[in-house]
C-alpha positions as CSV (number, residue, x, y, z in Angstrom):
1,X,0.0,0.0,0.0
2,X,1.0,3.7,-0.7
3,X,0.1,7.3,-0.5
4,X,-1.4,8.2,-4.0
5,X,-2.6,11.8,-3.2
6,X,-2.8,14.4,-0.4
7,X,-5.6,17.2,0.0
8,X,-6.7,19.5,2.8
9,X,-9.0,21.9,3.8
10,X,-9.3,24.9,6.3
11,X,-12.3,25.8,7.6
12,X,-12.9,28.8,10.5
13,X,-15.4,27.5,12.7
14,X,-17.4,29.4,14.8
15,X,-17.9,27.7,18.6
16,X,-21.9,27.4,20.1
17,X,-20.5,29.4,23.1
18,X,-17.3,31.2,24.4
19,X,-15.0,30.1,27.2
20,X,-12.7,32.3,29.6
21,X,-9.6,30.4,30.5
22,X,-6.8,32.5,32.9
23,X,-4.9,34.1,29.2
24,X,-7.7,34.5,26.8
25,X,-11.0,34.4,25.7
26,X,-12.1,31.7,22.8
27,X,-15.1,32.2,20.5
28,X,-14.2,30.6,17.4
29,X,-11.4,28.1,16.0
30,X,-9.2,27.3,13.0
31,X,-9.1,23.1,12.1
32,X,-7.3,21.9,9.2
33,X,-9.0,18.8,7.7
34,X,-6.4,16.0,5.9
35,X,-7.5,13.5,3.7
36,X,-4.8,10.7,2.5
37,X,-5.7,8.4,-0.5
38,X,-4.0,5.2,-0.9
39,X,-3.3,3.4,-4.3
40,X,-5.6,0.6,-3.0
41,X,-8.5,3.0,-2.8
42,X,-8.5,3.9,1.0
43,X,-9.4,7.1,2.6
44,X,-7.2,8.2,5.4
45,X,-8.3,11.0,7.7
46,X,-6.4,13.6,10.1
47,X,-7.3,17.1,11.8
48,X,-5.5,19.7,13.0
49,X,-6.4,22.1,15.5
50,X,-3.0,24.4,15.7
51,X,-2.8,27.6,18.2
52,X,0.0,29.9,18.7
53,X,-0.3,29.6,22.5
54,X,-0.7,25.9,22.3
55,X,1.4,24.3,19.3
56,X,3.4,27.4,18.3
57,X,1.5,27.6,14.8
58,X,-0.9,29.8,13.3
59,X,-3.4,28.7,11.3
60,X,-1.3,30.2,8.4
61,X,1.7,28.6,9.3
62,X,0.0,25.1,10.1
63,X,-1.4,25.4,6.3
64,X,2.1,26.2,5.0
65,X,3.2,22.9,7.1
66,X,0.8,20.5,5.6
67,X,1.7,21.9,2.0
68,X,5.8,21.1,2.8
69,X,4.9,18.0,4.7
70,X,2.6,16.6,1.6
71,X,5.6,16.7,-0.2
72,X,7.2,14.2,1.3
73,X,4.3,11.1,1.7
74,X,3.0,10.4,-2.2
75,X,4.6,7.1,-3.1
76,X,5.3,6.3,1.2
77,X,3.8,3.6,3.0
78,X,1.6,5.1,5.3
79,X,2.4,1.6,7.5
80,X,5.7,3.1,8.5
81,X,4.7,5.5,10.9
82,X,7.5,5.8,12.6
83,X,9.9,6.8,9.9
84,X,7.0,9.0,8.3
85,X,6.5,11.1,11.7
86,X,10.8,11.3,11.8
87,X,10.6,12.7,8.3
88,X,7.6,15.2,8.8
89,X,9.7,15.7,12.3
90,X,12.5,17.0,10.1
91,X,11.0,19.1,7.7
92,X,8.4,20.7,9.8
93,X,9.8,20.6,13.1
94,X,7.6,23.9,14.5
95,X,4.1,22.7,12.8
96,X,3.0,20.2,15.5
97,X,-0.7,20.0,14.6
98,X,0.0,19.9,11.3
99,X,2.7,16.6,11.7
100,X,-0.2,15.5,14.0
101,X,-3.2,15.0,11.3
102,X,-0.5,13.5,9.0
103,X,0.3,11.0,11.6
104,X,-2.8,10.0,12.5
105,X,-4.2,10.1,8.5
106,X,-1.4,7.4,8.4
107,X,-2.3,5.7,11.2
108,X,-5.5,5.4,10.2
109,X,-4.8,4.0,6.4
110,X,-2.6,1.7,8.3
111,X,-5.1,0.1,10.7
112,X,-8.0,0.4,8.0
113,X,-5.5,-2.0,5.7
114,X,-5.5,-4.0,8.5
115,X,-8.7,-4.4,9.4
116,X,-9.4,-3.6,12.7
117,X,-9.9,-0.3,14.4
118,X,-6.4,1.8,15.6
119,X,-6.8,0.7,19.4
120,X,-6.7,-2.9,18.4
121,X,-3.7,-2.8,16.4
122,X,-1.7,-0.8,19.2
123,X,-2.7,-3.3,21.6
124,X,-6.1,-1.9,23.3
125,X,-6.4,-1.8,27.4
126,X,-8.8,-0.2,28.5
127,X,-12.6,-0.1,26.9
128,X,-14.6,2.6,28.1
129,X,-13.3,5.8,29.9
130,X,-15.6,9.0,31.6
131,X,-14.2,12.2,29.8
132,X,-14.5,15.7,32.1
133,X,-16.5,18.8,30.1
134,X,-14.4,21.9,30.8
135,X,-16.4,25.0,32.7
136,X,-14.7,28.3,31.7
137,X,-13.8,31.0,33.9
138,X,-17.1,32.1,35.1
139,X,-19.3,33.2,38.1
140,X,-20.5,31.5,40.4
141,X,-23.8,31.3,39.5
142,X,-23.2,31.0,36.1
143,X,-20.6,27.7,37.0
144,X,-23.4,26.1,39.1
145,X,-25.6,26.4,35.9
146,X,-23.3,24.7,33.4
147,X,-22.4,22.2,35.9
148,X,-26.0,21.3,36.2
149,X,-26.9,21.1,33.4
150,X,-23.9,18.6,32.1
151,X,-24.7,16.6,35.2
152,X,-28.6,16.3,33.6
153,X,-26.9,15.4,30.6
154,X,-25.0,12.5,32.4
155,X,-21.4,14.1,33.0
156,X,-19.8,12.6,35.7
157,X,-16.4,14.2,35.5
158,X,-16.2,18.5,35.8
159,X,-13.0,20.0,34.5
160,X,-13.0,23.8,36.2
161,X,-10.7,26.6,34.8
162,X,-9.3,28.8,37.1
163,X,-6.0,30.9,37.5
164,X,-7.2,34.4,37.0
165,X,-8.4,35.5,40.6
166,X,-7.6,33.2,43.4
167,X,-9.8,33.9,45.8
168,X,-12.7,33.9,43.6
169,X,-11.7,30.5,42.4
170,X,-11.5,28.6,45.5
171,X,-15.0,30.2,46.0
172,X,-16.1,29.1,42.8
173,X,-15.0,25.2,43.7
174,X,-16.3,25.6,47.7
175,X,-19.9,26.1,46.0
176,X,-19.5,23.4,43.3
177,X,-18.0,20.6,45.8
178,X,-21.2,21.9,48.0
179,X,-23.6,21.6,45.5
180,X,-22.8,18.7,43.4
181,X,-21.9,16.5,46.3
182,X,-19.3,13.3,46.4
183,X,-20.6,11.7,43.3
184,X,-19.4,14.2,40.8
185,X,-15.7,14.4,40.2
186,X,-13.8,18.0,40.3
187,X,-10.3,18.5,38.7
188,X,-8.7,22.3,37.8
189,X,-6.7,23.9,35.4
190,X,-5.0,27.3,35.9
191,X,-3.5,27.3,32.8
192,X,-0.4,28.4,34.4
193,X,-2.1,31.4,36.2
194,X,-0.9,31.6,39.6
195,X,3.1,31.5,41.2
196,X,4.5,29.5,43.6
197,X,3.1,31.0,46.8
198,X,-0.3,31.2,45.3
199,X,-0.3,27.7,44.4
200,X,0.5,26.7,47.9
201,X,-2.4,28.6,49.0
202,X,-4.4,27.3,46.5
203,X,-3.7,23.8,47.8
204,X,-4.5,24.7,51.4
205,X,-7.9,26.5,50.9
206,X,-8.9,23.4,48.7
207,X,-7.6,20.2,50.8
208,X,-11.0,19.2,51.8
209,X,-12.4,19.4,48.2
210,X,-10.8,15.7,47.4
211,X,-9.9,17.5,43.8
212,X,-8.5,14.6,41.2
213,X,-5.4,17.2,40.5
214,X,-4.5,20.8,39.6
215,X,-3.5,21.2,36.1
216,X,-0.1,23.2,35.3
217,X,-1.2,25.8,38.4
218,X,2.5,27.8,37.2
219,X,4.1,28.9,33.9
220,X,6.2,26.5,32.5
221,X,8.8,28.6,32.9
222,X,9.0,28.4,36.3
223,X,9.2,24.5,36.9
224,X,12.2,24.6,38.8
225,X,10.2,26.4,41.7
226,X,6.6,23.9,40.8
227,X,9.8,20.9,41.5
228,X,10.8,22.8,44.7
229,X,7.4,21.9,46.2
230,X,6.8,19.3,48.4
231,X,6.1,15.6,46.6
232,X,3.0,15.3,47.9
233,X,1.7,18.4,46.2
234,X,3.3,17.7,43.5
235,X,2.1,14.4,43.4
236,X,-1.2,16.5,42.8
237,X,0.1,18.2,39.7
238,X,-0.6,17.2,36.1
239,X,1.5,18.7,33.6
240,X,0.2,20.1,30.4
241,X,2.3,23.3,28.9
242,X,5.3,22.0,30.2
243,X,5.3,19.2,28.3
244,X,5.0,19.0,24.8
245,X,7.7,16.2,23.5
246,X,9.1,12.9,24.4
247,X,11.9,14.2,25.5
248,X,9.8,16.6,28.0
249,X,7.8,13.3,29.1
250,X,11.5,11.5,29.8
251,X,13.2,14.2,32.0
252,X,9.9,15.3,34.0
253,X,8.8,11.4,34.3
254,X,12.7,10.6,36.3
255,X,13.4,9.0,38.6
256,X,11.7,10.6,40.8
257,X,9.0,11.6,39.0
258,X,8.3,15.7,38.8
259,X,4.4,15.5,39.1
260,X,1.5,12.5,39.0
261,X,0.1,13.3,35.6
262,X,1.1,14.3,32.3
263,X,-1.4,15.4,30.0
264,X,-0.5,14.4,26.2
265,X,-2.0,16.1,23.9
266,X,-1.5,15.1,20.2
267,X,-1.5,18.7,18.6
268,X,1.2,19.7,21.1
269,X,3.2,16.8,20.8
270,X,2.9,15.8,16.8
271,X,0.7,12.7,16.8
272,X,0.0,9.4,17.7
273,X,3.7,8.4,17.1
274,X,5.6,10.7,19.3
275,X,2.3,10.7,22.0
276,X,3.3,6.3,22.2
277,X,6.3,7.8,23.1
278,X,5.4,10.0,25.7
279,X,3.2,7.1,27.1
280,X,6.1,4.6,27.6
281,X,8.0,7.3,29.4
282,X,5.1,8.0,31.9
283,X,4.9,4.4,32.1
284,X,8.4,3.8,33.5
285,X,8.0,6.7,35.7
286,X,5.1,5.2,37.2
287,X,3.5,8.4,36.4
288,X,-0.5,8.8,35.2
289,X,-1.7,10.0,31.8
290,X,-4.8,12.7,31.0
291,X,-5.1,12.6,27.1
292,X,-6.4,16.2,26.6
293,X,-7.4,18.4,23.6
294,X,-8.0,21.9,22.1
295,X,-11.3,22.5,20.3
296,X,-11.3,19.8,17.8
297,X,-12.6,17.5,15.3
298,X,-14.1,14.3,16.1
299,X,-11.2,13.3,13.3
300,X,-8.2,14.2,16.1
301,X,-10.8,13.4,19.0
302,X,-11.2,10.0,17.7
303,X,-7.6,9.5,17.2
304,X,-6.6,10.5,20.8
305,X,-8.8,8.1,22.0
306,X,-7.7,5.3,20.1
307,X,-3.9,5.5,21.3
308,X,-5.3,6.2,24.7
309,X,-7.1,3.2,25.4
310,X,-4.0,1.4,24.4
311,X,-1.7,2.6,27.1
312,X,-1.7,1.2,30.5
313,X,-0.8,4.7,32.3
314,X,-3.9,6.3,30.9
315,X,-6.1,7.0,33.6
316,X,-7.8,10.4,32.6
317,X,-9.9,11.4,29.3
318,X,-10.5,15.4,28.8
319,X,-11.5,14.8,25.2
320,X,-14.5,17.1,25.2
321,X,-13.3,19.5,22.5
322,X,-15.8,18.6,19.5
323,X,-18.8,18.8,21.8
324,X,-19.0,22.6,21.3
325,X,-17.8,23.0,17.5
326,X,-20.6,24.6,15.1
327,X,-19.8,22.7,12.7
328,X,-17.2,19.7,12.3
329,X,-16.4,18.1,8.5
330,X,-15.5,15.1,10.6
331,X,-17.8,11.9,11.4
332,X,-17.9,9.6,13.9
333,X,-14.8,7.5,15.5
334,X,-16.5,7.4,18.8
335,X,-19.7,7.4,20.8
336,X,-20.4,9.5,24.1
337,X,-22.9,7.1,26.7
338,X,-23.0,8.1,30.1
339,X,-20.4,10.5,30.2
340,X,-18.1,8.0,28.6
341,X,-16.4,7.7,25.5
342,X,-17.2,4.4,23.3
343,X,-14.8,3.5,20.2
344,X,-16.9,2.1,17.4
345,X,-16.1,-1.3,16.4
346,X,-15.1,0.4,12.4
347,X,-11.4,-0.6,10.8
348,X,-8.6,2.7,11.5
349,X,-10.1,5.4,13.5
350,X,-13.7,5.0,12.5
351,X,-14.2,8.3,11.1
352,X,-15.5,9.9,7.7
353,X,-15.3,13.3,6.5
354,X,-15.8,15.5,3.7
355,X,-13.3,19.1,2.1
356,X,-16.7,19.9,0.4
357,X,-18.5,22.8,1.6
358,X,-22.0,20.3,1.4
């Protein structure tokens, strides 16, 4: 089997609602839709979903990548992922959603040649996972709404963004915890929006709350004082902006580990090739995984989820980021029961998709 032709499509897509996270406010997204044809008449699918604050590429830029990258795969096997992702690697090295929806396009010729759906083929795990919805920076009231409501919808698992006014954020989790009860699960992210002593504070005020973790609470430019707290806060930390490679995942992951969780991220890290990578690292560190997103495709959801369920140190899904897209050229790869994410039972990632504008 080879790569017979390459096209793509960008398409500005307007989200249902706006979030607040600590740096910005989101109202829209950029996604980058691959298609790979094969010489035996398959259709391979990837997704991009670049941001400068996130992958270091701008919509622009991420559409310059995929033109160099396509380059390079006519006439490739798309089954040799591994020396396909070190080639896109090498001539894209700062386009990491763009290297991602190649990978996983491949991936997905690869397992649909084969078959049987990605997870299978990477040796699948674990069968059905909760995923957390994310609550943006908010009031109070407006917090206990959404949470309701998700919670009606069959949510178990609330990701809260905080890191813009501590005090109001503890509030804001006091009232949740109080309202929501035992049952529901709470985990943060402050998207890097507090320092060191506020951190410590943050812990303190927030003990009782029996939070799962507190996502990257500091900048990643200030992980020598996150690794100069104790290990049993740390222990409470999952990682996200300070980790965007394998090599990241094998200096924070030890021994001893710098934090409890990594959160791996395929648009940050280039795919399901390099994220594998990340995976055995966390592994030998003994450390957990969250497989996270940006506002995405069910194309890159799907694909997350695959390589997730076949890693033992996966513990965590925040793959929520096509719920809130207003439109997606992407089809199915998964379904959402009870809060949890299902993998169909289709060959490669189980998606279809369309560059058309019908």
């Amino acid at each position: 089997m080879k790569i017979a032709g390459v096209e793509w499509r960008s398409v500005h897509t307007p989200l249902t609602q706006p979030y607040e996270i600590a740096s910005l406010v989101t109202d829209s997204v950029d996604l980058l839709y691959v298609r790979l044809r094969s010489d035996d008449g398959l259709e391979g699918w990837g997704s991009a979903s670049p941001a400068e604050d996130v992958t270091g590429e701008s919509p622009a830029a991420c559409e310059a990548a995929l033109a160099r990258g396509a380059e390079r795969l006519p006439g490739r096997d798309p089954r040799e992922t591994a020396a396909l992702s070190a080639a896109l690697a090498e001539e894209i090295p700062r386009a990491p959603a763009a290297r991602a929806a190649f990978d996983m396009a491949c991936h997905d010729l690869a397992a649909q040649h084969a078959g049987r759906p990605l997870a299978e083929i990477l040796g699948r795990v674990h069968e059905r996972l909760p995923t957390s919805v994310t609550l943006g920076i908010q009031s109070v009231e407006e917090s206990l709404a959404a949470a309701a409501d998700y919670v009606a919808q069959g949510f178990r698992c609330l990701k809260v963004k905080i890191g813009k006014d501590l005090e109001a954020d503890i509030e804001r989790l006091v009232r949740l915890r109080e309202t929501q009860g035992p049952c529901v699960a709470l985990r943060v992210d402050a998207n890097q929006g507090y320092d060191a002593e506020q951190t410590r504070r943050f812990f303190a005020a927030t003990a009782a709350l029996e939070l799962e973790f507190v996502e990257q609470p500091m900048p990643a430019s200030e992980d020598a004082a996150l690794l100069a707290l104790p290990a049993a806060l740390r222990r409470q930390v999952a990682l996200d902006e300070s980790l965007h490679s394998p090599a990241d995942a094998r200096r924070l992951a030890g021994p001893p580990a710098a934090v409890g969780t990594f959160v791996v991220k395929l648009m940050k890290c280039g795919g399901p090739t390099p994220a594998l990578e990340i995976a055995a690292a966390a592994a030998a560190g003994s450390v957990d995984l969250m497989w996270g997103c940006n506002d995405e495709s069910v194309i890159s959801i799907a694909a997350a989820l695959h390589v997730a369920y076949a890693c033992p140190a996966t513990r965590y899904l925040d793959l929520d980021g096509s719920f809130d897209l207003a439109r997606d050229l992407g089809r199915g790869g998964f379904r959402l029961v009870d809060g949890h994410l299902e993998l169909t039972s289709e060959p490669g990632l189980g998606v279809t998709g369309t560059l058309s504008n019908s």
